[in-house]
Structure formats: structure tokens, C-alpha cells
N, C-alpha and C positions, 0 to 999 in steps of 0.2 A: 160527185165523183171523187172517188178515195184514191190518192197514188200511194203506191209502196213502193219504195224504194226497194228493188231486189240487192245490189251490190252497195255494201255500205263503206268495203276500201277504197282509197283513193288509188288516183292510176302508179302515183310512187309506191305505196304501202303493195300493189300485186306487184311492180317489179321486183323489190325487195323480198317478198315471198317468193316467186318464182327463181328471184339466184338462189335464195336458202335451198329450194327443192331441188334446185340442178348442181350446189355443192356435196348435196348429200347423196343425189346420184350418181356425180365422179366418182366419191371416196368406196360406195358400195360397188359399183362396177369393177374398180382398179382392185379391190379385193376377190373382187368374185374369178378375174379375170386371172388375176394369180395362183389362185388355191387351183383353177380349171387347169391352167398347163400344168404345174405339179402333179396333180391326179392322172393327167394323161400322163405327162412322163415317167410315173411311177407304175400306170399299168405298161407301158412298153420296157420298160428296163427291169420291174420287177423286185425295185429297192422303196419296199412298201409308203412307209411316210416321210421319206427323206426330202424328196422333190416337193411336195405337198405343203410340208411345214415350209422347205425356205421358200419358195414361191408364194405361199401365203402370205409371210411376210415383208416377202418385196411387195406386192400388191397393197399390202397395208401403209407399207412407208410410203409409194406412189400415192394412196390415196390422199394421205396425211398432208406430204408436198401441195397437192393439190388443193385443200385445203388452205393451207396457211399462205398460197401465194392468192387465194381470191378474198384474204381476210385481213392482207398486207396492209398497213397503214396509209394512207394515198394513194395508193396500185404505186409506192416506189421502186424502181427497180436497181437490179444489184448490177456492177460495173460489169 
């Protein structure tokens, strides 16, 4: 009888892949979610990519936040 091993990471190595893929879903979300209210406030008001652009980049600096707090050196926190 032959085994194969199907999963060859260990159980730390898929946690550590698993934050990777849920840091990189925060930062995509919090953008996605920024550029979205701009585009709706820009079709209710009518001030084409005004809303859009700053909203976009609030959503990008949340992301970014978001980021840098799950990459923080010993999870330290600030006073």
C-alpha cells in the first residue's frame, strides 16, 4: 500500500498563509469599499470623479493601516 501524502504544509505554515490571504483581503476590500461610496456619491451629486478619487484614497490609506497594524513587530501597541 502506497500513502501520499496530500497536504505537505504544516499546520503553522497554513496559518500563516491564511493571515497572508485575509491581509490582502482587508486592504482589497477597504479599497474596493472606498472607490464604491465615491462612485455612488458622485452619481447622486453629480461632481463626476471628485468623490471617487478622495474616497478611493481613503479606502487605500485604510487599507494600507490595516496592513501595517497586522505586520507590526510583536503585535506592539501604541499608548
Amino acid at each position: 500500500m502506497v500513502r501520499v501524502r496530500v497536504n505537505s504544509m504544516s499546520e503553522k505554515q497554513q496559518r500563516g498563509a491564511w493571515s497572508c490571504i485575509s491581509i490582502g483581503t482587508q486592504m482589497v476590500a477597504a479599497t474596493f469599499v472606498g472607490a464604491a461610496i465615491g462612485w455612488w456619491l458622485d452619481a447622486k451629486t453629480g461632481w463626476s470623479p471628485i468623490f471617487l478619487i478622495g474616497f478611493f484614497l481613503l479606502g487605500s490609506a485604510a487599507g494600507f493601516i490595516s496592513v501595517y497594524r497586522a505586520f507590526r513587530i510583536d503585535g506592539e501597541k501604541r499608548p
